[in-house]
CHARMM-style PDB file with segment names, atoms N, HN, CA, C and O in Angstrom:
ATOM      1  N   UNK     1    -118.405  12.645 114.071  1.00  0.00      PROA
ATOM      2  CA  UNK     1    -118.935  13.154 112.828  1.00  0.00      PROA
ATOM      3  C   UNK     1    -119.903  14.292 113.144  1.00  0.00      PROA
ATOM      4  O   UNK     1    -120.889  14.312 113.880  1.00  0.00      PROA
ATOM      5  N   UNK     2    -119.290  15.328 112.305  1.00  0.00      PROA
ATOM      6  HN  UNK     2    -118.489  15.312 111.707  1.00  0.00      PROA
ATOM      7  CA  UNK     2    -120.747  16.515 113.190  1.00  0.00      PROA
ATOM      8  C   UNK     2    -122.247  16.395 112.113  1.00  0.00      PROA
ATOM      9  O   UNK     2    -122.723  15.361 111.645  1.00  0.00      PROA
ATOM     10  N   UNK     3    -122.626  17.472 111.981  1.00  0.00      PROA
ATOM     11  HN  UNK     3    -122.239  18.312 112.361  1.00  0.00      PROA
ATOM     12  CA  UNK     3    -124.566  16.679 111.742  1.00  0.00      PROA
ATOM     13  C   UNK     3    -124.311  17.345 109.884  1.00  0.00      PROA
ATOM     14  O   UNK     3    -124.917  16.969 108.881  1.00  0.00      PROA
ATOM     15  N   UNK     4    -123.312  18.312 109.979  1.00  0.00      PROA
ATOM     16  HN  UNK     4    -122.819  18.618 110.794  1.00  0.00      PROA
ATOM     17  CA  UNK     4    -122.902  19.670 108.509  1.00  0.00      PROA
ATOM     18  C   UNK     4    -123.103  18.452 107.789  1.00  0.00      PROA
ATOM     19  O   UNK     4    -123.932  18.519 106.880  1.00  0.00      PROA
ATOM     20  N   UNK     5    -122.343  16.975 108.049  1.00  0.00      PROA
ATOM     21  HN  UNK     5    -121.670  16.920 108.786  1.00  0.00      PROA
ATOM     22  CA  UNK     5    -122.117  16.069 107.349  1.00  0.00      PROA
ATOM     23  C   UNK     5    -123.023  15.033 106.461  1.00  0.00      PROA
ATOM     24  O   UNK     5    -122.822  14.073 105.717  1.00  0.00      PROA
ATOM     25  N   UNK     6    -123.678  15.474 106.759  1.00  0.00      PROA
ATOM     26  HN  UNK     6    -123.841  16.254 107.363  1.00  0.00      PROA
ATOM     27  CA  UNK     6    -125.484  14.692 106.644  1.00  0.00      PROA
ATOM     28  C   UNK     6    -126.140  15.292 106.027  1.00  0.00      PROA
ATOM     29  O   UNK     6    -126.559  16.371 106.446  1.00  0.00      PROA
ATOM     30  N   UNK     7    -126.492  14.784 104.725  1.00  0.00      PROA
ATOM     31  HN  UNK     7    -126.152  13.907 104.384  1.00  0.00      PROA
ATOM     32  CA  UNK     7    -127.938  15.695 104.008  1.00  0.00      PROA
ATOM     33  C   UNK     7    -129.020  15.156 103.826  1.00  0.00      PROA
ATOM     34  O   UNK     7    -128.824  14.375 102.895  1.00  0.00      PROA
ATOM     35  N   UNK     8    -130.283  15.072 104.211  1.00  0.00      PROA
ATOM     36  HN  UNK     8    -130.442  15.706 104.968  1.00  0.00      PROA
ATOM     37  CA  UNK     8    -131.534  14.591 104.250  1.00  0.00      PROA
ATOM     38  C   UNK     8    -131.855  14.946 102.855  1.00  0.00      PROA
ATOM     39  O   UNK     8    -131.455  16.003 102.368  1.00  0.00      PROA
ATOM     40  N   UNK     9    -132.756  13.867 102.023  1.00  0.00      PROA
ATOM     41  HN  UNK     9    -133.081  13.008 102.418  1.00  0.00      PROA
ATOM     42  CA  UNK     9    -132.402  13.016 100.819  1.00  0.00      PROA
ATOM     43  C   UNK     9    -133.943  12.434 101.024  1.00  0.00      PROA
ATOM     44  O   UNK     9    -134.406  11.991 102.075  1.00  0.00      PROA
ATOM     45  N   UNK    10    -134.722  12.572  99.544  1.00  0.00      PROA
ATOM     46  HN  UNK    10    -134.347  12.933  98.691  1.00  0.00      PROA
ATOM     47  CA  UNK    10    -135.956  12.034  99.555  1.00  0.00      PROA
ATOM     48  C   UNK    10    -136.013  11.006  98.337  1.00  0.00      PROA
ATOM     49  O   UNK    10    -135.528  11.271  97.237  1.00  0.00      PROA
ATOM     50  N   UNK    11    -136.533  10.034  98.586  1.00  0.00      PROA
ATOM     51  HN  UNK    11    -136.927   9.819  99.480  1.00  0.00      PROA
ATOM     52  CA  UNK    11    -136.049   8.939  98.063  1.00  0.00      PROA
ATOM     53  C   UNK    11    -138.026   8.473  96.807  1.00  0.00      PROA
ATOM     54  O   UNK    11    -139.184   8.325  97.199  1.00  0.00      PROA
ATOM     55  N   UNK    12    -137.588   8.432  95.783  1.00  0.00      PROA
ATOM     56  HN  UNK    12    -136.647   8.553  95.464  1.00  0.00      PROA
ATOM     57  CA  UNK    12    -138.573   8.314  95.047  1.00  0.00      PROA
ATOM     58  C   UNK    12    -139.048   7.256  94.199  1.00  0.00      PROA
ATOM     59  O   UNK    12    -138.037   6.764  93.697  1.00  0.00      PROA
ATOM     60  N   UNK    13    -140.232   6.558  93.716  1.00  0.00      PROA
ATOM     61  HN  UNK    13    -141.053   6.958  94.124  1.00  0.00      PROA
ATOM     62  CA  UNK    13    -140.247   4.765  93.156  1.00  0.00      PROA
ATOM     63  C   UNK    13    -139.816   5.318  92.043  1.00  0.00      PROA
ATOM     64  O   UNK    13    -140.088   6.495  91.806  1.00  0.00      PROA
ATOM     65  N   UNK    14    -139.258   4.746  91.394  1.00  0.00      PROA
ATOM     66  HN  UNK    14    -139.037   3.790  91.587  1.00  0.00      PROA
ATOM     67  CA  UNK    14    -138.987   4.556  90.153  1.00  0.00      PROA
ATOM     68  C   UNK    14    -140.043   4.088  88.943  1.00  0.00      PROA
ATOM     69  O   UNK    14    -139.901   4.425  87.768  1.00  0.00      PROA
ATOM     70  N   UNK    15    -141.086   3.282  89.430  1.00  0.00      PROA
ATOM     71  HN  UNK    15    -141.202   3.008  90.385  1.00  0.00      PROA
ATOM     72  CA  UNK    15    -142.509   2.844  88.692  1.00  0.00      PROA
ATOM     73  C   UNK    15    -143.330   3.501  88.797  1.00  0.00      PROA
ATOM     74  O   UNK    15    -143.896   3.790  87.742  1.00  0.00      PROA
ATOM     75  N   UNK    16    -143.844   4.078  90.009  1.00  0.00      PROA
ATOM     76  HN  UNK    16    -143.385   3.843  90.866  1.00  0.00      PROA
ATOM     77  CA  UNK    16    -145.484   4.987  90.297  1.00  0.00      PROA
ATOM     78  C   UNK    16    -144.842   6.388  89.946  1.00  0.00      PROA
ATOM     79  O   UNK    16    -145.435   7.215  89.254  1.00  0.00      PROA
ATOM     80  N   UNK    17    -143.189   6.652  90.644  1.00  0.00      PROA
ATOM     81  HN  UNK    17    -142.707   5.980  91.207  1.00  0.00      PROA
ATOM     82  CA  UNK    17    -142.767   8.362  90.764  1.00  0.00      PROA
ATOM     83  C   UNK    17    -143.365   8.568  91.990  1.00  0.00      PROA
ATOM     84  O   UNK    17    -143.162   9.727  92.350  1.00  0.00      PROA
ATOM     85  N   UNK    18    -144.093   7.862  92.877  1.00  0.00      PROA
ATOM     86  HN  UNK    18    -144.258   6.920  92.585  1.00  0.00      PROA
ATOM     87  CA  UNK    18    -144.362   8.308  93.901  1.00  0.00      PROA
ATOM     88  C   UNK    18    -143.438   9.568  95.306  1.00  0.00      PROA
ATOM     89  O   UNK    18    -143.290  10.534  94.558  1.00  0.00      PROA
ATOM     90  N   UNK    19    -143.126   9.810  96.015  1.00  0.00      PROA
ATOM     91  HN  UNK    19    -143.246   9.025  96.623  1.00  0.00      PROA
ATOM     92  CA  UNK    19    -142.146  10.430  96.717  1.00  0.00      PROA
ATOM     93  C   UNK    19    -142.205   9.789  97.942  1.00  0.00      PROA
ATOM     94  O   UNK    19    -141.870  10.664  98.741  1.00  0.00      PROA
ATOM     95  N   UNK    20    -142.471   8.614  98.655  1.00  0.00      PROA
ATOM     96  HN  UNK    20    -142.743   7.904  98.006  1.00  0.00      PROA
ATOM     97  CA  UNK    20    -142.307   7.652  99.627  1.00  0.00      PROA
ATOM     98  C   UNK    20    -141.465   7.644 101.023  1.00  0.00      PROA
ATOM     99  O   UNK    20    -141.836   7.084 102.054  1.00  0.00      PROA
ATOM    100  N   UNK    21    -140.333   8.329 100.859  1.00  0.00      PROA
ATOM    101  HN  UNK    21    -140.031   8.784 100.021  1.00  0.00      PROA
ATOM    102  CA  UNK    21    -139.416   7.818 102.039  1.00  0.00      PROA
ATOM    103  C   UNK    21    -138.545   8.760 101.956  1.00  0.00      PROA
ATOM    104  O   UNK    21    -138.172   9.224 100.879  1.00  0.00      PROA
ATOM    105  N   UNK    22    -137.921   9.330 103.651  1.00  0.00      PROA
ATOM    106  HN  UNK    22    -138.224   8.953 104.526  1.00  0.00      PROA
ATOM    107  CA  UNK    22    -136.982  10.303 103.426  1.00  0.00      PROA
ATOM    108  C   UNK    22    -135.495   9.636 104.341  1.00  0.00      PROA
ATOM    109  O   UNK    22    -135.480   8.975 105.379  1.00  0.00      PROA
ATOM    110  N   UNK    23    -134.491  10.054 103.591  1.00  0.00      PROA
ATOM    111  HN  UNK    23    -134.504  10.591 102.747  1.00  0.00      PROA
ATOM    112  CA  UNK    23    -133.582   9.499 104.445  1.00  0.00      PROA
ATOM    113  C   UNK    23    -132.194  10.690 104.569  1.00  0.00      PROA
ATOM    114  O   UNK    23    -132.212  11.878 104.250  1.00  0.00      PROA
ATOM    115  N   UNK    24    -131.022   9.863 105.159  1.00  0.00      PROA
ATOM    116  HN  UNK    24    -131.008   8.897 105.418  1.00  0.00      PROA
ATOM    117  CA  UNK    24    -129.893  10.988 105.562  1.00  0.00      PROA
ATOM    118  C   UNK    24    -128.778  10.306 104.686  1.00  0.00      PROA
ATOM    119  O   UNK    24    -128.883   9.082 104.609  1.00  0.00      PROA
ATOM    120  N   UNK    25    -127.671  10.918 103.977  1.00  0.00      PROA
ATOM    121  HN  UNK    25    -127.586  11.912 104.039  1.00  0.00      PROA
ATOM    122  CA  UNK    25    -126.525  10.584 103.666  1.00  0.00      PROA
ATOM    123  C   UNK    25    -125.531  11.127 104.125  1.00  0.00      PROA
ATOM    124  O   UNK    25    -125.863  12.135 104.748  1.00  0.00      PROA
ATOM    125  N   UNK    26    -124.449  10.955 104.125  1.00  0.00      PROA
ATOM    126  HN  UNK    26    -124.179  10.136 103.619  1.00  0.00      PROA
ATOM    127  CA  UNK    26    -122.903  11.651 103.945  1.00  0.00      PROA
ATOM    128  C   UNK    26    -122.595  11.732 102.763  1.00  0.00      PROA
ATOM    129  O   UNK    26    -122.253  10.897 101.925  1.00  0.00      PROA
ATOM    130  N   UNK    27    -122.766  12.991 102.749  1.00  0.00      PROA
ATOM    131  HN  UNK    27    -123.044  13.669 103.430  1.00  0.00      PROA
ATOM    132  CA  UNK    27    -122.180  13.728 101.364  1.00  0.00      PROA
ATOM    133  C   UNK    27    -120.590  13.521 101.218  1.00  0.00      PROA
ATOM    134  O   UNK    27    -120.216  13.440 100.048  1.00  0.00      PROA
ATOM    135  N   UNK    28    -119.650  13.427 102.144  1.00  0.00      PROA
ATOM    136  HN  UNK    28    -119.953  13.492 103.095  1.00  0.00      PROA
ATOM    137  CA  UNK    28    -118.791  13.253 101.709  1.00  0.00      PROA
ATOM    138  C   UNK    28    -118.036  11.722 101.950  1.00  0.00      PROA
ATOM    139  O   UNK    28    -116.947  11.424 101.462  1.00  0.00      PROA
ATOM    140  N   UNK    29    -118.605  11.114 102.540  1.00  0.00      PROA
ATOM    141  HN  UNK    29    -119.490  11.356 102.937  1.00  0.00      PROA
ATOM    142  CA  UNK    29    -118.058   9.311 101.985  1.00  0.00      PROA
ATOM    143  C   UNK    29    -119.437   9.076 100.611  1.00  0.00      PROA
ATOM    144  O   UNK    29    -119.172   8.569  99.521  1.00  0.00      PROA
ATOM    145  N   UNK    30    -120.317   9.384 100.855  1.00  0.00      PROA
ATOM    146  HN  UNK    30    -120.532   9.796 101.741  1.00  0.00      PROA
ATOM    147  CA  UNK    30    -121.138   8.390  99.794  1.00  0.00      PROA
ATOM    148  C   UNK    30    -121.539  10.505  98.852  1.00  0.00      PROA
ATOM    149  O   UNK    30    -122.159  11.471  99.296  1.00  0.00      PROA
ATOM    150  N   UNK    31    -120.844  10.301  97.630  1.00  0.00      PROA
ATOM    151  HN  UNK    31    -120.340   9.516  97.270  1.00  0.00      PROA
ATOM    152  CA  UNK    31    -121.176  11.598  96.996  1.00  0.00      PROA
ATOM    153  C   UNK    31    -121.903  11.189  95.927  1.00  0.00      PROA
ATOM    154  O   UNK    31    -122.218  12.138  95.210  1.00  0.00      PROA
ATOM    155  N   UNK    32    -122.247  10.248  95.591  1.00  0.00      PROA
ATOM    156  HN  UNK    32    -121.992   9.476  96.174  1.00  0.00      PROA
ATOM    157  CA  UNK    32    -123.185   9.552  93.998  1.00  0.00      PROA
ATOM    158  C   UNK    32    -124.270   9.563  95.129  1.00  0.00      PROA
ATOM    159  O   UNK    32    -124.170   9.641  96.354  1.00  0.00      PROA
ATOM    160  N   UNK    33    -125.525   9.440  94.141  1.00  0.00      PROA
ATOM    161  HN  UNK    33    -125.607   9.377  93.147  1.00  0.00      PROA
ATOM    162  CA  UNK    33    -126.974   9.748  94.591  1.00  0.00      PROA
ATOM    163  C   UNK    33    -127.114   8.270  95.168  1.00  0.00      PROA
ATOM    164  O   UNK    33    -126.351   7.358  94.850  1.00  0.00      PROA
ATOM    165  N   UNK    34    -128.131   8.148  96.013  1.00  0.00      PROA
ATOM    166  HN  UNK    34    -128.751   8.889  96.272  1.00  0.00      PROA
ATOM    167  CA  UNK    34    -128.614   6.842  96.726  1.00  0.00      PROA
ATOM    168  C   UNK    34    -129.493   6.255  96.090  1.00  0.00      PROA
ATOM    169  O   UNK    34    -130.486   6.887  95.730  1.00  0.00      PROA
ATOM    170  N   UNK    35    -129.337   4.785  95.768  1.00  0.00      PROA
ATOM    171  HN  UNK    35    -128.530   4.271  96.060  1.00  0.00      PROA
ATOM    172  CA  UNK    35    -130.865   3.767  95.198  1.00  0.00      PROA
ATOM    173  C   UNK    35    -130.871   2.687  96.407  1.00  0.00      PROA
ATOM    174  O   UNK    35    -129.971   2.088  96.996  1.00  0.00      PROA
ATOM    175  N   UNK    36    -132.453   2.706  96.530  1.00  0.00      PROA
ATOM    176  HN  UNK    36    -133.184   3.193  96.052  1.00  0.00      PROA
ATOM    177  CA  UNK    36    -132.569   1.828  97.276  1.00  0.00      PROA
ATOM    178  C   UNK    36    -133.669   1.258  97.263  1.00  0.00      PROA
ATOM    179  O   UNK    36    -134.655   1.993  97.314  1.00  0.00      PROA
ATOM    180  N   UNK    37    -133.939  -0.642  97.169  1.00  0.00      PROA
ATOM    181  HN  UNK    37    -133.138  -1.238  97.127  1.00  0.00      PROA
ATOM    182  CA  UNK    37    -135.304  -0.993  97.392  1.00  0.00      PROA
ATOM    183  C   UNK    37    -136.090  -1.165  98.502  1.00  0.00      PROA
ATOM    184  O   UNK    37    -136.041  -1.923  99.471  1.00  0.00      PROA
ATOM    185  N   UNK    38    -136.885  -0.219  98.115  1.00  0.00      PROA
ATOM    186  HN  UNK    38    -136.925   0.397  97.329  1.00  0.00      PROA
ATOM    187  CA  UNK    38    -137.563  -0.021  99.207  1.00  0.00      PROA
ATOM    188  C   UNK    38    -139.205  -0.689  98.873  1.00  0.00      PROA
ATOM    189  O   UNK    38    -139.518  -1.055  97.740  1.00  0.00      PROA
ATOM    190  N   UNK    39    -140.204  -0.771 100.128  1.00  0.00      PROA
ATOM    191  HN  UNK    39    -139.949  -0.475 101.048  1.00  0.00      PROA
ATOM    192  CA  UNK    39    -141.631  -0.918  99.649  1.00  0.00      PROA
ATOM    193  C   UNK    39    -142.514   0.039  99.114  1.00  0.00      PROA
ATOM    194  O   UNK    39    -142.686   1.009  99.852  1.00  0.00      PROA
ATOM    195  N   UNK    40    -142.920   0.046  98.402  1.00  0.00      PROA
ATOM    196  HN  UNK    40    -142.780  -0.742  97.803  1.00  0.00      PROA
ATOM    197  CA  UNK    40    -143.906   1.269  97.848  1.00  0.00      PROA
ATOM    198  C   UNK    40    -145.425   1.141  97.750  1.00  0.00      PROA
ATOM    199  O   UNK    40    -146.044   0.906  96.713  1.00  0.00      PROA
ATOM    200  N   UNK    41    -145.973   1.338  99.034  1.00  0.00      PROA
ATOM    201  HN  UNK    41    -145.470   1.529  99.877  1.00  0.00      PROA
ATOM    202  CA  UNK    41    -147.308   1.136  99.753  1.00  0.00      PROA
ATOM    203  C   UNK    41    -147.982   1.459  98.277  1.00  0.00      PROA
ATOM    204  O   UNK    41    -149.001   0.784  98.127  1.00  0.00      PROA
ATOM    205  N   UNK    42    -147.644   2.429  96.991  1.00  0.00      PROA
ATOM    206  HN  UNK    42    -146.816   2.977  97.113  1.00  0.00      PROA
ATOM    207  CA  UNK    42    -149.081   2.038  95.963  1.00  0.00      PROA
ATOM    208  C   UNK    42    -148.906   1.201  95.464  1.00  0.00      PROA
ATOM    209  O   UNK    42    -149.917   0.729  94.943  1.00  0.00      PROA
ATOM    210  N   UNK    43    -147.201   0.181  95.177  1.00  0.00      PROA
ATOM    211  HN  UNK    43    -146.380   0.564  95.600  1.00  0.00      PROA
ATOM    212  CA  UNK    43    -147.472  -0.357  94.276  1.00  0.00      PROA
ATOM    213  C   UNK    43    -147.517  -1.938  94.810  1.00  0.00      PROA
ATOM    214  O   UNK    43    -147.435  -2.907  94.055  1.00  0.00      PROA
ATOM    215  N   UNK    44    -147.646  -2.002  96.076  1.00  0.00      PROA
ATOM    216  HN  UNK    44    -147.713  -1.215  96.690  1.00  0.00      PROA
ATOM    217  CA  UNK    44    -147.582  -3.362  97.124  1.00  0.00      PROA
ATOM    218  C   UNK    44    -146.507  -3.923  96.606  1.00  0.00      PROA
ATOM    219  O   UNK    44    -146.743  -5.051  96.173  1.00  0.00      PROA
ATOM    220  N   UNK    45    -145.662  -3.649  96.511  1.00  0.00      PROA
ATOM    221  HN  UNK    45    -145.470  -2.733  96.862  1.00  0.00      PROA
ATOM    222  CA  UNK    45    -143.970  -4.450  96.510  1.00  0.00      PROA
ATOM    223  C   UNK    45    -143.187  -4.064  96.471  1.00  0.00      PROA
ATOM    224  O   UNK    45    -143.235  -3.120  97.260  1.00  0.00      PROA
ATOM    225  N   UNK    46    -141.934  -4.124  95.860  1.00  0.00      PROA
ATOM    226  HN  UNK    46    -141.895  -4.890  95.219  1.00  0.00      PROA
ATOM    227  CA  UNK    46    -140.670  -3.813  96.675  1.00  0.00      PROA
ATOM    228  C   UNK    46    -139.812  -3.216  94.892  1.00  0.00      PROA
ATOM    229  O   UNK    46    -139.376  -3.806  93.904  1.00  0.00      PROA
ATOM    230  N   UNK    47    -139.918  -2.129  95.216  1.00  0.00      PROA
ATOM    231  HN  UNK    47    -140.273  -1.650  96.019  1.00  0.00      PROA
ATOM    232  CA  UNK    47    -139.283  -1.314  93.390  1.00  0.00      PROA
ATOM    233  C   UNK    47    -137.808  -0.495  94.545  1.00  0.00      PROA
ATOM    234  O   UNK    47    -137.636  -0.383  95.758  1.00  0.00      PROA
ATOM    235  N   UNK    48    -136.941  -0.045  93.148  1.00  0.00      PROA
ATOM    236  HN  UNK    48    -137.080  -0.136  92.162  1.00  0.00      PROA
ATOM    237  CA  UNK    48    -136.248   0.486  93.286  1.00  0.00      PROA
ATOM    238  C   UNK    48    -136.853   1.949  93.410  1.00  0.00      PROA
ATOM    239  O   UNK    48    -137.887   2.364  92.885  1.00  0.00      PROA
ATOM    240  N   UNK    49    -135.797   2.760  94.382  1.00  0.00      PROA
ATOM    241  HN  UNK    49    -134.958   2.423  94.808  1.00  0.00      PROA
ATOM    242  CA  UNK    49    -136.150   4.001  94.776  1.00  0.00      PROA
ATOM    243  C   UNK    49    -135.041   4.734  94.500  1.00  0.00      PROA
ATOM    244  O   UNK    49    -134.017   4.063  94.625  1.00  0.00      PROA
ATOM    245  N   UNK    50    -134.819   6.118  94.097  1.00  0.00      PROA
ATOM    246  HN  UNK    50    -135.651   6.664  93.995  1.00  0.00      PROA
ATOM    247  CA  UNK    50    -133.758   6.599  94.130  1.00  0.00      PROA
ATOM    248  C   UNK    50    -134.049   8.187  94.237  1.00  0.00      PROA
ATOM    249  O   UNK    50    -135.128   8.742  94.027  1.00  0.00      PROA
ATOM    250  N   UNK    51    -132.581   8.901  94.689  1.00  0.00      PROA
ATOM    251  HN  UNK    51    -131.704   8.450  94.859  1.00  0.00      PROA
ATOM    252  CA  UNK    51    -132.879  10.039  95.543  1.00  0.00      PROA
ATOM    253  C   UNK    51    -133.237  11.040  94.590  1.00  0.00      PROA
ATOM    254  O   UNK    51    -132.719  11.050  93.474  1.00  0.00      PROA
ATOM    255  N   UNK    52    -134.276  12.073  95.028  1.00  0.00      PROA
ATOM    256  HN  UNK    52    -134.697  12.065  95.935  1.00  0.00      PROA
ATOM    257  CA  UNK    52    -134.470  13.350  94.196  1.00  0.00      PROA
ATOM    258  C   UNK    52    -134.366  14.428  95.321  1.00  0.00      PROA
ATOM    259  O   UNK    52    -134.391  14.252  96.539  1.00  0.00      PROA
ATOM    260  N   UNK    53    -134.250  15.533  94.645  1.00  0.00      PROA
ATOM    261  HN  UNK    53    -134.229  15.676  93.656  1.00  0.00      PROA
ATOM    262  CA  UNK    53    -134.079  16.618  95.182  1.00  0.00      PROA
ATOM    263  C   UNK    53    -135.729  17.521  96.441  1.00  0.00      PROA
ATOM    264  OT1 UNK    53    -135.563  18.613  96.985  1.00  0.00      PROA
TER     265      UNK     53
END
């Protein structure tokens, strides 16, 4: 797989809006945006996150 394939993707809470965590996808197996629960150090627990630009 070469690296073209990969787009670094910042992943945001869904409750605070904070901007928290950055991660990588494949744009072309996974082309819908990424959610993921993640921890969100303001809000001490575990919210859904999902990708913004």
């Amino acid at each position: 797989m070469a690296k073209k394939d990969r787009d670094i993707v910042t992943l945001q809470c869904t409750e605070c809006r904070n901007r928290n965590y950055t991660t990588t996808r494949n744009k072309k197996r996974n082309p819908n945006k990424v959610e993921l629960r993640k921890f969100c150090p303001h809000d001490r627990r575990h919210t859904l996150h999902k990708e913004t630009k």
